[in-house]
Structures are given as C-alpha cells and as structure tokens.
C-alpha positions in Angstrom: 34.9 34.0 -86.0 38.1 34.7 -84.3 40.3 31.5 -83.5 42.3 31.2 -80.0 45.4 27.8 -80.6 45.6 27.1 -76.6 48.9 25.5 -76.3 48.8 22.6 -73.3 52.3 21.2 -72.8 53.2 18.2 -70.5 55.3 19.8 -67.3 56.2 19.5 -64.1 52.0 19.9 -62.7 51.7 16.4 -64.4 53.7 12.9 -63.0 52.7 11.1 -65.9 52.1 11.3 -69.3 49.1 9.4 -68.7 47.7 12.0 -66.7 49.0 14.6 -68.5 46.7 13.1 -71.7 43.2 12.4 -69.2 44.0 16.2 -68.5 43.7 16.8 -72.4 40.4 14.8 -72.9 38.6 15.4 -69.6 38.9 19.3 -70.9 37.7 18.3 -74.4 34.6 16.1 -72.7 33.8 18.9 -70.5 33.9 21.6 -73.4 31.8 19.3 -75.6 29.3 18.7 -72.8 28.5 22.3 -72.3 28.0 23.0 -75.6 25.6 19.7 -76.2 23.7 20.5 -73.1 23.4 24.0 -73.5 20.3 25.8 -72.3 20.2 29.8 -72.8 18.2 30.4 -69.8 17.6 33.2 -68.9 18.4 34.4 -72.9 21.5 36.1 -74.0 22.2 36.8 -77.6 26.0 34.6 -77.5 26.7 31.5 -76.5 29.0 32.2 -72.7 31.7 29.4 -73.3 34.4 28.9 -75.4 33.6 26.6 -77.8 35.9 23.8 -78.9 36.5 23.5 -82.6 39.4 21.0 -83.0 42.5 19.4 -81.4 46.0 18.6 -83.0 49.4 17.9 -81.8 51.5 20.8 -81.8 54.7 20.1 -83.9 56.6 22.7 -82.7 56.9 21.6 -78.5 56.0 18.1 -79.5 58.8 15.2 -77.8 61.0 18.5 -76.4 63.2 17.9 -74.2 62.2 19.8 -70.9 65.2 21.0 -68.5 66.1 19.1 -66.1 66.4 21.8 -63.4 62.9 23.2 -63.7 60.8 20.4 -65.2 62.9 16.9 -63.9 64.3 16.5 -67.3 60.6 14.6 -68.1 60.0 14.1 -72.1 56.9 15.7 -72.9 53.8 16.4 -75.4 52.1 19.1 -76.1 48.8 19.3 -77.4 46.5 22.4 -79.3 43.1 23.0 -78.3 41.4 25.2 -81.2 38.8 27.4 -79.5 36.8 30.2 -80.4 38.5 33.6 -79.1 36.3 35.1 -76.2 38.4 38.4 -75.6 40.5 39.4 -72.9 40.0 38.2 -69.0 38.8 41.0 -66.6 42.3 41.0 -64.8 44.1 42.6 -68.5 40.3 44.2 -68.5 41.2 46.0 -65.2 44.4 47.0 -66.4 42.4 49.3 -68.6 40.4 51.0 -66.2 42.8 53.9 -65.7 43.4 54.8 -69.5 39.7 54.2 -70.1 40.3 51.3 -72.4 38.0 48.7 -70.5 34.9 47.1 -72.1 31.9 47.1 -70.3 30.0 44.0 -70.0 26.2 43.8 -71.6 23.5 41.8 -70.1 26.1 41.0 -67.4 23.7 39.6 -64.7 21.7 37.5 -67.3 25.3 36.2 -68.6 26.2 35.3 -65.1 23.3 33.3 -64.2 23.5 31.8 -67.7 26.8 30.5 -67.2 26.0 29.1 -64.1 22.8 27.9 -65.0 24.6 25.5 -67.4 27.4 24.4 -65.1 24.8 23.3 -62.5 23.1 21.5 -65.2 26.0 19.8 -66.6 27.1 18.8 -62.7 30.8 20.7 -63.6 32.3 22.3 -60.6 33.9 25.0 -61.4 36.4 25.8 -58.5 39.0 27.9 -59.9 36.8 31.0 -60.9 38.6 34.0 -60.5 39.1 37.4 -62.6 41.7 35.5 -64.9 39.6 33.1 -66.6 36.3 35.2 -67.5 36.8 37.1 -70.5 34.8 40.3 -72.3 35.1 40.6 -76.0 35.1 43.8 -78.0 31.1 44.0 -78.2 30.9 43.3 -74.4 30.1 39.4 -74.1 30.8 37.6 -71.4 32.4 34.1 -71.8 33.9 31.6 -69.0 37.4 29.5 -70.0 39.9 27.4 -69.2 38.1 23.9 -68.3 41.3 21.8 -67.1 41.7 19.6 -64.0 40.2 22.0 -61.8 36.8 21.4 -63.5 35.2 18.1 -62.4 31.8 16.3 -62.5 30.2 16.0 -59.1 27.4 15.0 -57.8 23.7 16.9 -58.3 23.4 17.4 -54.2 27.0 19.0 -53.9 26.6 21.3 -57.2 23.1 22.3 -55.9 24.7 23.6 -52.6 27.8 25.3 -54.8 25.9 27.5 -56.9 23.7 28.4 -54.3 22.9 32.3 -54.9 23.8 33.8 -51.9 21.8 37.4 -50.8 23.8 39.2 -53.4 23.7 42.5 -51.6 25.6 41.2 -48.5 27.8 39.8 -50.8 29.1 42.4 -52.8 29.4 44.2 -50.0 31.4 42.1 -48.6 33.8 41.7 -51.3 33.9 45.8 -51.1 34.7 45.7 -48.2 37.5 42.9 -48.1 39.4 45.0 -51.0 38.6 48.3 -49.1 37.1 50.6 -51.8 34.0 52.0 -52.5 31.4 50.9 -54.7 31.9 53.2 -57.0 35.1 52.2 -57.9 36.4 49.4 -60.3 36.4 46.0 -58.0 39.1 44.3 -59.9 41.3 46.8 -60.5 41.7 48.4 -56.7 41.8 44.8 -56.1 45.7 44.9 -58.3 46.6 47.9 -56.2 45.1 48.6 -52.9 45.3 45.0 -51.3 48.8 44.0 -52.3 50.1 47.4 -51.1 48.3 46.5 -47.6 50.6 43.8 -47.4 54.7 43.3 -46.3 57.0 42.6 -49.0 54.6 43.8 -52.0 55.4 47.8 -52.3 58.2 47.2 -54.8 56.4 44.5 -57.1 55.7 45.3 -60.7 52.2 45.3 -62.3 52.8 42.0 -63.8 53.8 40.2 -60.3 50.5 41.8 -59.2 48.4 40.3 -61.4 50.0 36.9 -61.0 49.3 36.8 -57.3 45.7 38.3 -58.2 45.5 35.2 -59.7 46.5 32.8 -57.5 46.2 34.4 -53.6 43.8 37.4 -53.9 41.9 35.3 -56.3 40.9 32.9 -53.7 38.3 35.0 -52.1 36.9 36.1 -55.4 36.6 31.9 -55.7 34.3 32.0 -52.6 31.3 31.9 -54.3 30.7 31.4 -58.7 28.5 34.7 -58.1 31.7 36.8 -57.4 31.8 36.6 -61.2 28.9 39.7 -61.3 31.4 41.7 -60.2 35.0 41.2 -62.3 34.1 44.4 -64.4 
C-alpha cells in the first residue's frame, strides 16, 4: 500500500489557531465517516476515498515562524494527515494526454455513482469538486480527496437536491460545448488550452499558471454538478 504524508500548515486562510485545528479534525471526522459508512453500491473492486491511516505533528514546520509580509507574521502548526496514495488528479492526468502517458479510468461510471452514492449517504457536501482533487492510480481506479473546510455536513433535503443526476446527455454536452471541443477529444485537457487562450491576458501564461486557474476559475463550471466528475478523463 502506497502512503501519501499530506502536510496542512496553519496560514493566512485561517484567523485562528482555533480554527485552523477544527479544520484538522473536521477533515479527519469526515474521512473516518466515509470509510465507517461505506456502502459499495453499485460494486467496484477498490474502495473510491482516500483512506486515513494516522495523524502526527510535523516537526519540521511545527511553531515556524511565518513572514510577516505574506502570512501577518501569525505563529503557526502544521499538522500530517497519513493517507493512502490514490494516484495523480486528472488535471496532471490531462497533462499526459499529448505524450500518451494518461491512465484511463476502469469502471468509471460505476466509480462515479459509487462515490457519490456514499457522500449522499454520509450527508457531506462536497462543493469544491473539480479536475484537481479526483485522482486515477496506475491500475485505473478512481478515488475522490482532499476533505477540508469545503466539505460539510448538511441536511438530507439539501444533499438530495445536490446530487441530483441530471439527464447526463444534455450535460455533457453542455460541458462540450462550454470548452468548445468535440467529443472526441480529451475534456480536461482542451479545457488547459483552448478556453484560457479564448481569453485577454492569458496567451503568454505557462502551463503551470494554466492549471492553477483550471483549478480555481475554469474549475467552477466543472463544480456545477458532482456528475461533471464522469467526465475529468
């Protein structure tokens, strides 16, 4: 089993060490949950989480002294969350595409509804999905990550509405159609290229700036609906 040490240091997204350390336990409660809770429906042959295996303080960043120009000059912790490794995300995934070193997925639409499945069960909204946080391992697995703050318990009505399955046809095509490529090409990856360059300002950004506002701004649509996930690779 391959091990993944997820470093989560107190900076400037926290006020307080206080809620800098609810961040660190509300993702430990949420990890445990899923996997206590878990139900393989429909049945895939791995579980589609990463699992938590332990938690220590890291003595390396612990107490450092954090500058004052970027992080306010705050004092902070930094805690390890020991996880099993689930691979790389679909955006480093799509970075592949052109040397024909992607993965493809197996099961992919079972996995999907799996995952989902389990986060409607367990009441976690998940509102930060997005290309960067669902990774494929070297046999082709599917697993989702990164349960911070942006993963929360809400109520049965809200989640019910939230993971809706939406007519999936429509859907992908409109997600085709919003990156402008065909479906015979690789979603994700046109998706690095082809919209940025649509923009002002964007023609002279490297690959990694790319991929960061993936992340963050072209990743917003792809957060529309949990489903998008059918279609990262």
């Amino acid at each position: 089993m391959e091990v993944y040490k997820k470093h989560r240091p107190f900076n400037r997204f926290y006020k307080t060490l206080d809620e800098y350390n609810s961040s660190i336990k509300h993702e430990v409660k949420l990890l445990q949950l899923l996997e206590r809770e878990f139900i393989n429906e429909p049945k895939i042959d791995h579980y589609p989480f990463s699992k938590l295996i332990d938690t220590e303080l890291c003595t390396k960043h612990h107490k450092i002294n954090i500058s004052e120009n970027k992080y306010r000059g705050r004092v902070g912790d930094c805690h390890i969350l020991i996880q099993t490794h689930c691979g790389k995300n679909a955006l480093t995934n799509a970075e592949h595409v052109k040397i024909q070193k992607n993965i493809q997925p197996i099961n992919l639409n079972n996995t999907i509804e799996c995952i989902i499945n389990n986060l409607r069960n367990t009441c976690i909204l998940r509102t930060d999905l997005h290309p960067g946080n669902l990774c494929i391992n070297s046999l082709g697995q599917v697993s989702l990550i990164d349960f911070k703050i942006t993963a929360e318990i809400a109520s049965m009505e809200y989640i019910k509405e939230y993971y809706k399955k939406p007519n999936l046809k429509d859907f992908k095509n409109e997600l085709y159609n919003y990156v402008g490529c065909a479906e015979s090409d690789h979603l994700i990856e046109k998706s690095l290229t082809s919209f940025y360059f649509k923009e002002k300002n964007h023609n002279d950004e490297s690959p990694p700036q790319l991929i960061k506002k993936m992340k963050w701004t072209n990743g917003r649509f792809f957060k529309k609906s949990p489903w998008s996930m059918l279609y990262y690779f």
